[in-house]
MARDREN-142607 format. One record per residue: y negated, z negated, x of N, C-alpha, C in turn. Coordinates in steps of 0.001 Angstrom, whole numbers, padded with zeros to 6 digits, always signed. Layout:
BEGIN
YZXYZXYZX ...
***
This chain:
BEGIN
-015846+001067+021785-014687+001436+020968-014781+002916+020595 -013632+003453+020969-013620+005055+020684-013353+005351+019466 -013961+006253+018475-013619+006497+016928-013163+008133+017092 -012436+008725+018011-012169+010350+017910-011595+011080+016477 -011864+010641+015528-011352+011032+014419-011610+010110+013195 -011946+010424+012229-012087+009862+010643-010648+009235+010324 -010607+008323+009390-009143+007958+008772-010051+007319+007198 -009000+008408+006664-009184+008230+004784-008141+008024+004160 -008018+006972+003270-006667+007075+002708-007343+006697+001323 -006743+006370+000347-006930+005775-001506-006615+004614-001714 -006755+004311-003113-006652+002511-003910-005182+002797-003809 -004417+003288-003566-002851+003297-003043-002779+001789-002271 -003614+001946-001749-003682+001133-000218-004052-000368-000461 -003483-001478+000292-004600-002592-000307-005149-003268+001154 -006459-003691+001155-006834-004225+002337-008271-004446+001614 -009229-005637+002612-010274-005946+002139-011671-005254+002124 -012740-005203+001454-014229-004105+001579-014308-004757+002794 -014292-005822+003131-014467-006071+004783-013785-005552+006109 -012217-005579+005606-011369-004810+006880-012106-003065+006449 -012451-002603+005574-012286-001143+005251-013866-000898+006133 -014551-001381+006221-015918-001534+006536-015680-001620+007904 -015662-002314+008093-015349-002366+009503-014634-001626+010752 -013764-001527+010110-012516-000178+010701-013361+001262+010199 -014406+001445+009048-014835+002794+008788-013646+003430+008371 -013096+003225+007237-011824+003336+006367-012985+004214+005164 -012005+005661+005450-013037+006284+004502-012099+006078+002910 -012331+005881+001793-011753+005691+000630-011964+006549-000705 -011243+007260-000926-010470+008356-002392-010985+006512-003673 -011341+006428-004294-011322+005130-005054-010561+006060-006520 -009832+005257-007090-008832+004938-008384-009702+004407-009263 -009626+005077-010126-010626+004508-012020-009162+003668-012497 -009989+002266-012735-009096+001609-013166-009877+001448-015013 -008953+001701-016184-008934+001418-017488-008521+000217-017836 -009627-000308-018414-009484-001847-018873-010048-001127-020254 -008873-001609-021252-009180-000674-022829-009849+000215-023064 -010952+000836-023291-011602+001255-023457-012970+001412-022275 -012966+000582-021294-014202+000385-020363-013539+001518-018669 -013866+002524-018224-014038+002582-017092-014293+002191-015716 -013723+001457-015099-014328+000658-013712-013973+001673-012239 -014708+001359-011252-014084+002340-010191-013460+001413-009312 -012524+001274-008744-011524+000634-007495-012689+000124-006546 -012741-001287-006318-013475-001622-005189-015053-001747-005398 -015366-001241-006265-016819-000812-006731-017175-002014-007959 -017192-001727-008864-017997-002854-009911-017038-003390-010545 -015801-003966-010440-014809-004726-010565-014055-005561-009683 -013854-006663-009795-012991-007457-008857-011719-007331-009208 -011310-007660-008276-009527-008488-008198-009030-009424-009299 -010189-010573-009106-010047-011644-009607-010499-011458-011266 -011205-010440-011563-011633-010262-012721-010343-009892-013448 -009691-008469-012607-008886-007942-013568-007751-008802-013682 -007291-010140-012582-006541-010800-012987-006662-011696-014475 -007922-012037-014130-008139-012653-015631-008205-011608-016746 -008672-010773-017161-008295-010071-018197-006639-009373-018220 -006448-009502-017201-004347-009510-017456-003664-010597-018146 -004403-011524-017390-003661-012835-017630-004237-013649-018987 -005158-013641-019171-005579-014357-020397-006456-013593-021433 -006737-012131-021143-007073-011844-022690-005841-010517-022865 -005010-010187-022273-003834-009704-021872-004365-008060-022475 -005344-007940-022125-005740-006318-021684-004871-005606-021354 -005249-004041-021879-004062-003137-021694-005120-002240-020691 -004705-002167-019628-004983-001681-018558-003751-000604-017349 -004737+000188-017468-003715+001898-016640-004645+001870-015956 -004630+003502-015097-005167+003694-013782-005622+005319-013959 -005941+006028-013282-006108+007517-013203-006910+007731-011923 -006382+009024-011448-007437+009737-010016-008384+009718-010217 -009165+010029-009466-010752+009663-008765-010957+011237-009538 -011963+011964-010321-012654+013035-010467-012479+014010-009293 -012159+015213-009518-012556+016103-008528-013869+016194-007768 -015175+015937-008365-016470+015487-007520-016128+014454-006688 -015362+013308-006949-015299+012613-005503-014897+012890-004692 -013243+013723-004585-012762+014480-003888-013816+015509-002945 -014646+016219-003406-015519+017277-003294-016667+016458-002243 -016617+015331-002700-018211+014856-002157-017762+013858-000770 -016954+013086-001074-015975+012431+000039-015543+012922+001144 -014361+014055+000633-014214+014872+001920-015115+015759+002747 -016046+016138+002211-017695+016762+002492-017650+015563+003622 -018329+014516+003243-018936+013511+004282-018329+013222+005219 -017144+012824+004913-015720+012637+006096-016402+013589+007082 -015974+014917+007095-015897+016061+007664-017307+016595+008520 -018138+015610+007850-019720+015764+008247-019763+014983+009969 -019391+013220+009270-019296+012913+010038-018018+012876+011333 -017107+013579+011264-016395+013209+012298-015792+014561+012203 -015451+015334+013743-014749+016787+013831-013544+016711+012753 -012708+015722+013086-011168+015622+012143-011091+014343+011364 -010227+014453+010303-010215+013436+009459-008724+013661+009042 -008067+012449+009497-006555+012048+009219-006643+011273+007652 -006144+011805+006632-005713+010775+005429-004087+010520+005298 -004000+009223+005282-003001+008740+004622-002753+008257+003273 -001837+009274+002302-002225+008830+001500-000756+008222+000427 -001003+007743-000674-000081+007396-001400+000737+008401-001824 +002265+007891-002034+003772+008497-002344+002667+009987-003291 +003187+010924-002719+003030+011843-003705+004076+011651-005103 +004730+011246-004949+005875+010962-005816+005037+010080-006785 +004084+009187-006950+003450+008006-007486+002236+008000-008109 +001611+009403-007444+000154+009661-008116-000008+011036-006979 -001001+012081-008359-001746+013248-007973-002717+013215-007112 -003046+012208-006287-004316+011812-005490-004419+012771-004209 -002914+012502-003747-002576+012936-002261-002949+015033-002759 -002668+015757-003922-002553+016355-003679-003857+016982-004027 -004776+016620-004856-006120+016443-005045-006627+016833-003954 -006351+016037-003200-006782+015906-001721-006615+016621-001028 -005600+017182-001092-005116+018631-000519-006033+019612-000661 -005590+019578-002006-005925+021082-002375-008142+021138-002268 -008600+019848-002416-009959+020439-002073-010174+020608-000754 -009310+020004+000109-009310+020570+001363-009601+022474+001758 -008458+022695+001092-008106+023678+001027-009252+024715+000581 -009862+024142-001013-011438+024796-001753-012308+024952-000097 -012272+023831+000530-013172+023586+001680-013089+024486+003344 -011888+024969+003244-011587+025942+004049-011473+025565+005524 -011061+023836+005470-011158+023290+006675-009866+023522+007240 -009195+023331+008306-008574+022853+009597-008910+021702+009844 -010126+020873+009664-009883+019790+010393-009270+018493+009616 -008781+019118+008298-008566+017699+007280-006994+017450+007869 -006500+016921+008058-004713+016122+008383-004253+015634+007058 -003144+015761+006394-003128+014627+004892-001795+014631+005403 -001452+013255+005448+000238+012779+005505+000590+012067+004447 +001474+012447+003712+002799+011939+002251+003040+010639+003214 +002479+009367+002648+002944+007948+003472+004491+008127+002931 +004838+008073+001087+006022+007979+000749+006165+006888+000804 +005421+005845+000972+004689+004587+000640+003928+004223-000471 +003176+002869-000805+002316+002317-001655+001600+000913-000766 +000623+000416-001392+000644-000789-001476+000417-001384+000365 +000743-002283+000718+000913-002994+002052+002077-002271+002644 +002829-001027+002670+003529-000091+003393+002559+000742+003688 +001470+000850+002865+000687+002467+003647-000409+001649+003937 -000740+000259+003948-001804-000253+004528-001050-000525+006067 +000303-000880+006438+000542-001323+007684+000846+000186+008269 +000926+001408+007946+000524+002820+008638-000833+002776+008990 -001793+002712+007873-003378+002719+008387-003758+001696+009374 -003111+000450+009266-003544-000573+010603-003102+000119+012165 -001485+000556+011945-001250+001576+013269-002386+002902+013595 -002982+003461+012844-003291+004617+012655-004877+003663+013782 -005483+002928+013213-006576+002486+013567-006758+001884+015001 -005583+001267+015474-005268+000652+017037-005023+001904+017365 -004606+003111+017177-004499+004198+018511-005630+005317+018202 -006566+005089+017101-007275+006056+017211-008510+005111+018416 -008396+003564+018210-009237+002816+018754-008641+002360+020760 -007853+003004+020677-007464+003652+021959-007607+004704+022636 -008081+005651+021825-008441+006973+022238-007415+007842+022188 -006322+007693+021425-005109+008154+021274-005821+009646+020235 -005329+010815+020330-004930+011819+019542-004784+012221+018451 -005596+012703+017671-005428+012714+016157-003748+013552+016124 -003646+014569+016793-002191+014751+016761-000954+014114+017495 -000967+013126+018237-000256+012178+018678-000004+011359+017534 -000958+010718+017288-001079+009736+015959+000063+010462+014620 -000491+011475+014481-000334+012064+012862+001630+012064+013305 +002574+012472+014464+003424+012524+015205+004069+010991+014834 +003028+010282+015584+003979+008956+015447+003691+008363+013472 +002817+009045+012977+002993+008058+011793+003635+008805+010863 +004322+010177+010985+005258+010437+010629+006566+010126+010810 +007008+010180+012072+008254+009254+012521+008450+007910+011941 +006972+006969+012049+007504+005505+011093+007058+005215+010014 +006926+006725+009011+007272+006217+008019+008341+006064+007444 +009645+006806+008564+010827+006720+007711+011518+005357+007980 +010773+004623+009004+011499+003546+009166+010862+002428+008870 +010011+002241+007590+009336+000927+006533+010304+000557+005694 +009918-000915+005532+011069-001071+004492+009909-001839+003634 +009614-001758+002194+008782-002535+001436+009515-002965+000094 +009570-004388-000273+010354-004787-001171+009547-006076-001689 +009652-006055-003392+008834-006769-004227+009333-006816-005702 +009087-008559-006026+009668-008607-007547+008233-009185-007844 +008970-008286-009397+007356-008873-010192+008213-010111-011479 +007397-010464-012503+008294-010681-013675+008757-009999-014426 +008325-008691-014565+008885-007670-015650+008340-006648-015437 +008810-005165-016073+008783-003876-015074+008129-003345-016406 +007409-003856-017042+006385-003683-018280+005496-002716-017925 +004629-003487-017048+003552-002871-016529+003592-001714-015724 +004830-001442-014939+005455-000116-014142+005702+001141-015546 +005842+000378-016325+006446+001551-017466+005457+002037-018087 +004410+001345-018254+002946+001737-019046+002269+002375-018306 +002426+002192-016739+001865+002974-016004+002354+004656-015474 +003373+004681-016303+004655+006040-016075+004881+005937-014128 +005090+004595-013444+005773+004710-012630+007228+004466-012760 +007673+004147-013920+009128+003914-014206+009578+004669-015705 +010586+004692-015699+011316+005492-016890+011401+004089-017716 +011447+004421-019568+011460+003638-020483+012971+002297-020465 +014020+003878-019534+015376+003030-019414+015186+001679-018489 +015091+001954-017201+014390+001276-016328+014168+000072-016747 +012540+000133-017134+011981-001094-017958+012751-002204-018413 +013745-001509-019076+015010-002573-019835+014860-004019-018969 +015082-003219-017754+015716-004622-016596+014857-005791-016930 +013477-005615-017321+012301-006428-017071+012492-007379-018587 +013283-006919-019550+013744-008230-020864+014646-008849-020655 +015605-008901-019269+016389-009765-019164+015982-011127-018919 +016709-011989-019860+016171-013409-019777+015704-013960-018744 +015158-014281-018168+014961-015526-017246+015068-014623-015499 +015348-013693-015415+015245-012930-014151+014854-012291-013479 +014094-011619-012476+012810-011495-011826+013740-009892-011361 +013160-008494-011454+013613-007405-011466+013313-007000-009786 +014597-007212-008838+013868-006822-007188+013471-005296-007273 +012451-004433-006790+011995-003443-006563+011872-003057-004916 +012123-001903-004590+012060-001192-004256+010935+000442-003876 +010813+000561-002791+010175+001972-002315+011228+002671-001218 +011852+003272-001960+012817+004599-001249+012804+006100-001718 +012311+006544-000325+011920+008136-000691+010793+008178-001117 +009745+007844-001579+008363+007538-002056+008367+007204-003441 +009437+006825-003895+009411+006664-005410+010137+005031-005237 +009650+004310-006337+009902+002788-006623+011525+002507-007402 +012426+002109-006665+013856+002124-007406+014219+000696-007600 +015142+000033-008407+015450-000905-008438+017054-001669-007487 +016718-002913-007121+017804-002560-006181+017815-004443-006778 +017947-004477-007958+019197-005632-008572+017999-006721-009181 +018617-007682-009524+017647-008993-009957+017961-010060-009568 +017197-010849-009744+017093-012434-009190+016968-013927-010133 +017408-014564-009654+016686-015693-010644+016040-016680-010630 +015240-016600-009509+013940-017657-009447+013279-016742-008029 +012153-017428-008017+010945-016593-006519+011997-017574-005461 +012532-018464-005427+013797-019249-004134+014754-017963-003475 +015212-017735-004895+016620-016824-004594+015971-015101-003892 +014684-015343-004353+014010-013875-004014+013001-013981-002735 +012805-015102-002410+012426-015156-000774+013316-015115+000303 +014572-015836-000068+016001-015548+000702+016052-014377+000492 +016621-013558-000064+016879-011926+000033+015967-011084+001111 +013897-011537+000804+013339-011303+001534+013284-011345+003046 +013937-012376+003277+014437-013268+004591+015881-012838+005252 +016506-012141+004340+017775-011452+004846+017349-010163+005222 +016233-009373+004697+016392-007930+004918+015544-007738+006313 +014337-008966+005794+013918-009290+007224+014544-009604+008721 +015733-010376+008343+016307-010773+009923+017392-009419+010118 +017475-008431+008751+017957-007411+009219+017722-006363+010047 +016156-006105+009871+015599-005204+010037+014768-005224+011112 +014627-006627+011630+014232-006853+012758+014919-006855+014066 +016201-006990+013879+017429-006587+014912+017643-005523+015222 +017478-004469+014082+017752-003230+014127+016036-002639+014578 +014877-003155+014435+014109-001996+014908+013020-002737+016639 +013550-003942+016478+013175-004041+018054+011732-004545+017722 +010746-003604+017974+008949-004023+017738+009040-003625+016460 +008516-004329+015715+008076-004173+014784+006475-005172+013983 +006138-004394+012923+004782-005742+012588+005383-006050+010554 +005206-007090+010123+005368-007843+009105+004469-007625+007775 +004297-007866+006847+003016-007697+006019+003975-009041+004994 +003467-010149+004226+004110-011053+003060+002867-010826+002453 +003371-010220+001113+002014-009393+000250+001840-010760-001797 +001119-010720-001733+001347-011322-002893+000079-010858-004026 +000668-010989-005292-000287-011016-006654-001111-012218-006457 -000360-013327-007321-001551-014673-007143-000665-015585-006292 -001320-015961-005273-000933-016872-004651-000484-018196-004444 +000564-018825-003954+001041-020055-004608+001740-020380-003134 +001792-021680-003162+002119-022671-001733+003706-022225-001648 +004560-022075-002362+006416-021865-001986+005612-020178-001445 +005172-019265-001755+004784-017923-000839+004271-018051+000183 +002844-019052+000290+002477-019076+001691+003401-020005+003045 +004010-020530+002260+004941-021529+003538+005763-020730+004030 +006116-019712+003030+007655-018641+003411+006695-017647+004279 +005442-017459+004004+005517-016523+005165+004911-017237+006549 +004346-018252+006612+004532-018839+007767+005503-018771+008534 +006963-019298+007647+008083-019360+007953+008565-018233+008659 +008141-017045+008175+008688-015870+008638+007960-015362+010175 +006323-015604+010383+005874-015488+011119+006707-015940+012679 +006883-017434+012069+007131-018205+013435+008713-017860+013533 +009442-017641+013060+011353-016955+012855+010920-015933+014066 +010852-014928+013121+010400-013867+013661+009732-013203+014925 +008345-013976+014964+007086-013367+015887+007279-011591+016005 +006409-011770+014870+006317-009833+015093+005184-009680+015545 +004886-008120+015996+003813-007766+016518+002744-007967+016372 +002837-007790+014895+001841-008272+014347+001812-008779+012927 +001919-009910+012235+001755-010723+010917+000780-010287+010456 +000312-010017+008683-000087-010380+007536+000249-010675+006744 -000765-011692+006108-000313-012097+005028-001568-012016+003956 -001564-010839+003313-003039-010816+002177-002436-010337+000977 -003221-010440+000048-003013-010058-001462-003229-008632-001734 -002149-008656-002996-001746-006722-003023-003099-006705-003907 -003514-005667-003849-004951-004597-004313-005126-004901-005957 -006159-004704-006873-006484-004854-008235-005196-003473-008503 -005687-002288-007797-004956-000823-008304-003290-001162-008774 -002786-001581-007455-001187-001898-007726-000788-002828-008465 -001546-003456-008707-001305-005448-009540-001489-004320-011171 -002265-003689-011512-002275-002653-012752-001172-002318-013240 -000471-001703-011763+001248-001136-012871+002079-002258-012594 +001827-003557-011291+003085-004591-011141+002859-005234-012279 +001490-006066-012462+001496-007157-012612+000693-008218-012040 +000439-009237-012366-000358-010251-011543+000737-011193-010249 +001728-011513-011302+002480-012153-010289+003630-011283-008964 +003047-010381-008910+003923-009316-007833+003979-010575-006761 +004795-010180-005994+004953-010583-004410+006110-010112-003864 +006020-009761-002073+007030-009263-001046+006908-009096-000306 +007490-007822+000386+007396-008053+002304+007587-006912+002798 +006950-006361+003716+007488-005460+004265+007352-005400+005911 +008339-004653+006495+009090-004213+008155+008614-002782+008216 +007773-002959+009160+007741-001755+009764+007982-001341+010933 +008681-000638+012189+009465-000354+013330+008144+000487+013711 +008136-000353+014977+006623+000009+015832+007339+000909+017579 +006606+002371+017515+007213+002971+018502+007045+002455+019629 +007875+002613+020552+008115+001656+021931+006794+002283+022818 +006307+003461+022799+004856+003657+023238+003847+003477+022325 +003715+002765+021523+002619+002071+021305+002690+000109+021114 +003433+000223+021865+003413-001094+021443+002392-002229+022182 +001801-001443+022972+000431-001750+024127-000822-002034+023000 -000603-001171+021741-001578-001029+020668-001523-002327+020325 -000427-003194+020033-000588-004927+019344-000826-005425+020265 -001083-005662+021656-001590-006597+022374-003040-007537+021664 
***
């Protein structure tokens, strides 16, 4: 297996210490704040932990960038080990990480660092890094690559309701007005990623009425982009989510299906009960890459 290039992206991203390990997924990690306690993304906190202190001792928990020393010490090693290093990273629009990243590049005086604005979050900039990984594992081009994963990022579509846009507002990914949507009685707030920033695009009134919608944008978007690969992303998991994305698998047959749970980082500003879906339009020369 050919590795011609590094790939780094951040807790933007969600995928497992096992897929990241494996693939050699270099990682920016996110300090996640649980009251008063410090934890690092991926490191001495679980998933499952911070669900339970969301959910039952209802902890007030935010997020913040990684220190400039990680930046400093990270991209060092990247750069050690491999001539070039492609990062993909989260919506600049969403967090200072991407530009962090930049700019110690920059302290570093390299050429060989790449940083691409996904303009994404979540299971949208994890299904870029899965493309990114089949053509670097082809022997494909760090500038071929960086080419095509600019072109599809404009054509992702990622969409997700939580129960309330609480946790988006505490996290200053949403305006105070915003938020409002999330006290309406009994109705589940649909969200949105357009342009790299999170918009609202209406509400719902049960996870039924909000898997249909899912299922419409899906049989939309699959007509219109030909190859494409799937992601059905969820907070905590529950049998009406996993049947629907079965459902969608076998409808469908995309290039390529997942179905895994969104990251501790993003469940911080959603929520525990997040869940959704996203389409991504796979270029007609790589589509040899999903075999």
């Amino acid at each position: 297996m050919t590795k011609n290039f590094g790939i780094m992206t951040d807790s933007g991203a969600d995928f497992s210490l096992d897929y990241m390990e494996k693939h050699d997924i270099i990682l920016i990690r996110t300090r996640i704040l649980i009251e008063d306690t410090e934890y690092i993304d991926r490191n001495n906190i679980t998933r499952d932990e911070i669900i339970d202190k969301m959910i039952n001792d209802k902890a007030k928990i935010t997020t913040s960038v990684a220190p400039p020393i990680d930046f400093d010490q990270v991209i060092r090693a990247a750069l050690e080990k491999y001539d070039k290093v492609l990062y993909l990273g989260i919506s600049a629009k969403m967090s200072a990480t991407l530009q962090n990243a930049i700019m110690t590049a920059r302290r570093l005086k390299t050429d060989n660092f790449i940083a691409v604005d996904t303009k994404t979050v979540s299971w949208g900039q994890s299904l870029l890094i899965d493309h990114t990984i089949r053509r670097r594992d082809q022997g494909i081009p760090i500038e071929t690559v960086t080419d095509e994963i600019n072109e599809m990022k404009k054509n992702i579509q990622l969409h997700f309701f939580v129960e309330t846009l609480e946790y988006l507002r505490r996290g200053g990914r949403i305006g105070a007005a915003k938020s409002l949507l999330g006290s309406i009685m009994g109705l589940k707030p649909h969200l949105a990623v357009d342009g790299g920033e999170i918009t609202s695009a209406g509400t719902v009134k049960n996870q039924s009425e909000a898997l249909e919608i899912l299922r419409d944008i899906t049989n939309q978007y699959s007509n219109e982009y030909r190859n494409y690969a799937i992601v059905v992303m969820y907070g905590l998991d529950n049998p009406e989510i996993k049947a629907f994305s079965e459902e969608i698998n076998k409808q469908f047959k995309p290039l390529n299906f997942i179905y895994e749970p969104i990251g501790a980082n993003i469940m911080c500003h959603a929520g525990p009960y997040i869940f959704g879906l996203g389409i991504i339009k796979i270029p007609d020369s790589a589509v040899d890459a999903y075999n």
